[in-house]
C-alpha positions as CSV (number, residue, x, y, z in Angstrom):
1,X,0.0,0.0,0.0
2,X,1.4,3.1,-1.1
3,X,1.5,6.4,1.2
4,X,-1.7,9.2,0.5
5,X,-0.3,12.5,-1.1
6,X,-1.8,15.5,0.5
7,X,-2.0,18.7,2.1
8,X,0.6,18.6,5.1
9,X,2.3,15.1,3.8
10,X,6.1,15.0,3.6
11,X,8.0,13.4,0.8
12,X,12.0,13.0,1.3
13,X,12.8,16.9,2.5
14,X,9.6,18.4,1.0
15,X,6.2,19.0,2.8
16,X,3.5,19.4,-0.1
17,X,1.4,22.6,0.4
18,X,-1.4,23.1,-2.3
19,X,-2.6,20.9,-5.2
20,X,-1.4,22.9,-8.1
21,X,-3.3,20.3,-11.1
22,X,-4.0,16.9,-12.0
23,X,-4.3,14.7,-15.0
24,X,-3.4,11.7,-16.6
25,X,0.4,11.8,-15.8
26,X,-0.8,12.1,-11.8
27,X,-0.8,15.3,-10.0
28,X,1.1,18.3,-9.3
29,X,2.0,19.6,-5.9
30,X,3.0,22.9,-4.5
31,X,6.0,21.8,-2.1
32,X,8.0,23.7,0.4
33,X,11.6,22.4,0.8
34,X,12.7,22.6,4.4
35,X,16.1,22.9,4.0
36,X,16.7,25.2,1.1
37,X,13.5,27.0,2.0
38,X,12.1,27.1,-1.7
39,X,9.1,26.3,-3.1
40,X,9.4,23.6,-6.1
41,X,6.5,21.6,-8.1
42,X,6.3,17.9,-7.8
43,X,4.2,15.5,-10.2
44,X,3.2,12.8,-8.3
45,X,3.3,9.6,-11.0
46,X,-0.5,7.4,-10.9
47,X,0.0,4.7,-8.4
48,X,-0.4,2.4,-11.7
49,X,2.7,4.1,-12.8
50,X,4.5,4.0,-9.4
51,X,4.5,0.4,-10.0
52,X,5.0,-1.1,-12.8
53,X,9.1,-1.8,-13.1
54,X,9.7,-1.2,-16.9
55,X,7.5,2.1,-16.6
56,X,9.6,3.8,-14.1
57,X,12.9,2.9,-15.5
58,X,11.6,4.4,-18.2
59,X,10.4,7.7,-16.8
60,X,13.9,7.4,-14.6
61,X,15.9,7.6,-17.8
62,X,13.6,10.3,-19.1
63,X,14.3,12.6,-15.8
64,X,18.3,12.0,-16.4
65,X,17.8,13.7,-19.8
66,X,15.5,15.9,-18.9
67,X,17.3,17.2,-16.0
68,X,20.4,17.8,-18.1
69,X,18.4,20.7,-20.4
70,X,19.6,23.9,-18.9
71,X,18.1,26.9,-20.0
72,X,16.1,29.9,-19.0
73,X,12.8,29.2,-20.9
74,X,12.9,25.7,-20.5
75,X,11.2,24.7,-16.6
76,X,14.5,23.0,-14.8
77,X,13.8,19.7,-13.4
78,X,16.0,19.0,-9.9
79,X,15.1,15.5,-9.2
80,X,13.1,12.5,-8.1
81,X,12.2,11.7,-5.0
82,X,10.8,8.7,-3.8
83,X,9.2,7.3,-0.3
84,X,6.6,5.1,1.3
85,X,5.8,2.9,-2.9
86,X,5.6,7.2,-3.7
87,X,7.7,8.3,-6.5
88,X,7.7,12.2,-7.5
89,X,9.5,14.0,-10.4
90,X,10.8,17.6,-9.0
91,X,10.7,20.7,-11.1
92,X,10.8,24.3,-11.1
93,X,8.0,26.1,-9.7
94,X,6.8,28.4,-12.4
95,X,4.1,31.3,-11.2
96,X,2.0,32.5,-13.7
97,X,-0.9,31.5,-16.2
98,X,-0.3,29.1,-18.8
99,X,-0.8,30.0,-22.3
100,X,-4.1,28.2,-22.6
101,X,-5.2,30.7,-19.6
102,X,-4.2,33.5,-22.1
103,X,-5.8,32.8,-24.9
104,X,-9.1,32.1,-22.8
105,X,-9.3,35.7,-22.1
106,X,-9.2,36.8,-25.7
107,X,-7.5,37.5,-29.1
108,X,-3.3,37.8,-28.3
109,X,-2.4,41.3,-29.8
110,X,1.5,40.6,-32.1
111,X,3.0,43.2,-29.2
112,X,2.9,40.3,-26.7
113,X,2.8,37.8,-28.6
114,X,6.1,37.9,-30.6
115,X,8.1,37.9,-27.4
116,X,6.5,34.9,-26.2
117,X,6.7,33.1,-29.6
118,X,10.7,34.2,-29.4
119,X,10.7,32.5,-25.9
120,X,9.1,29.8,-27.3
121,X,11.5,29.1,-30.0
122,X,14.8,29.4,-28.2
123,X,13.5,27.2,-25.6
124,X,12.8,24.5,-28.7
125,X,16.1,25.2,-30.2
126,X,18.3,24.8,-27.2
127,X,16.5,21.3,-26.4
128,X,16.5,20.3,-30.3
129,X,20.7,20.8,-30.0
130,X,21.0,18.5,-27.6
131,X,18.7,16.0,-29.6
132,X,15.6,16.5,-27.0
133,X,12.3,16.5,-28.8
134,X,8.8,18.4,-26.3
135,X,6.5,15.6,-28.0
136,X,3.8,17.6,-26.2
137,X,3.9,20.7,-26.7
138,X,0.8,22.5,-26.2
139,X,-0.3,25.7,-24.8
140,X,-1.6,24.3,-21.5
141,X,2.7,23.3,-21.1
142,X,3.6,27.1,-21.4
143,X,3.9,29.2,-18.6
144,X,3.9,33.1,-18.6
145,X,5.4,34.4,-15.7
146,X,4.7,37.9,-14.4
147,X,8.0,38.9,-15.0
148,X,7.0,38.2,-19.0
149,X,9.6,35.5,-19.2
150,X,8.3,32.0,-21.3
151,X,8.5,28.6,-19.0
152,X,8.3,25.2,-21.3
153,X,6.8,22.8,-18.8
154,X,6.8,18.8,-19.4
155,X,9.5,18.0,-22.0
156,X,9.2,14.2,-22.9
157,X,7.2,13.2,-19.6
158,X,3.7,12.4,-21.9
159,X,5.5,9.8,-23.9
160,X,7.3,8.6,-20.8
161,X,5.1,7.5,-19.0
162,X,3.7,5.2,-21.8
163,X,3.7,1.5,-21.6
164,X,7.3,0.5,-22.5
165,X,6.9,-2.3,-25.6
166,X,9.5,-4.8,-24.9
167,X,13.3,-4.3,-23.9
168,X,14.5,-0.5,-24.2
169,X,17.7,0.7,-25.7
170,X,18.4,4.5,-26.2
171,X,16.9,5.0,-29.2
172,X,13.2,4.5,-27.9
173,X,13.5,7.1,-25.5
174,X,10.9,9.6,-27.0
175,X,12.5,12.7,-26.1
176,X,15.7,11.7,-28.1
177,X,16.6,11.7,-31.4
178,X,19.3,9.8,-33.1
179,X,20.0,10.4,-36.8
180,X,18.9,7.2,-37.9
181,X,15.7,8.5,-36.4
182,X,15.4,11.6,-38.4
């Protein structure tokens, strides 16, 4: 039986605050971290997920590459952290709407929107060097933060946490690309 995930629980040196979202891929905390005093997000994987062995190899390899992507429109993940059958990819808390809040309150005038579509791009570009492919981007994984920097949220995680179809090697990781892939 795996631990509940709530308001007041601790995981490793976090104690979740708020429920940020939830979906398919599990839900999204608001966590304070005691030592470094800092707030960070953590998605919470479906107990489903949790355990099935191949799955979270998987979506272990995918936070190794996804942790590597360094860059300041890209949302940094710091880690996983596991406890009590629990396990719990940490990232970057990003305040702000997403784009998908945006564009629910009406047309985008070019003035704001070319900086964001700027963001947007160099964020793509930076991961496309290093051979990392979004595979879900959509406006609902964009953040806009006050300050008017762009935040691309959930590189790779979508295909991750698919069902793995027999034995992996590197080149079925879905956010890399090899050139015999392209």
């Amino acid at each position: 039986r795996h631990m509940a995930i709530g308001v007041g629980s601790r995981l490793g040196p976090y104690e979740v605050t708020a429920l940020l979202g939830a979906g398919g891929m599990g839900k999204v905390w608001r966590a304070h971290h005691r030592a470094l005093k800092r707030d960070d997000a953590l998605k919470v994987l479906p107990d489903a997920f949790a355990s099935d062995a191949d799955r979270l190899a998987r979506f272990r390899r995918e936070a190794q590459v996804l942790a590597s992507l360094n860059h300041p429109n890209i949302a940094h993940v710091y880690g996983l952290e596991q406890a009590d059958g629990v396990q719990a990819l940490v990232m970057e808390l990003v305040e702000g709407p997403t784009l998908a809040d945006r564009i629910g309150h009406g047309p985008i005038h070019v003035e704001e929107l070319l900086p964001i579509a700027k963001q947007l791009a160099d964020a793509l570009e930076a991961a496309h060097e290093q051979g990392i492919i979004h595979r879900d981007l959509k406006p609902a994984n964009i953040k806009l933060r006050p300050d008017g920097a762009v935040k691309v949220l959930d590189f790779g995680l979508a295909n991750a946490l698919e069902p793995a179809s027999g034995p992996l090697d590197a080149t079925q990781l879905p956010t890399l690309t090899s050139p015999a892939m392209t």
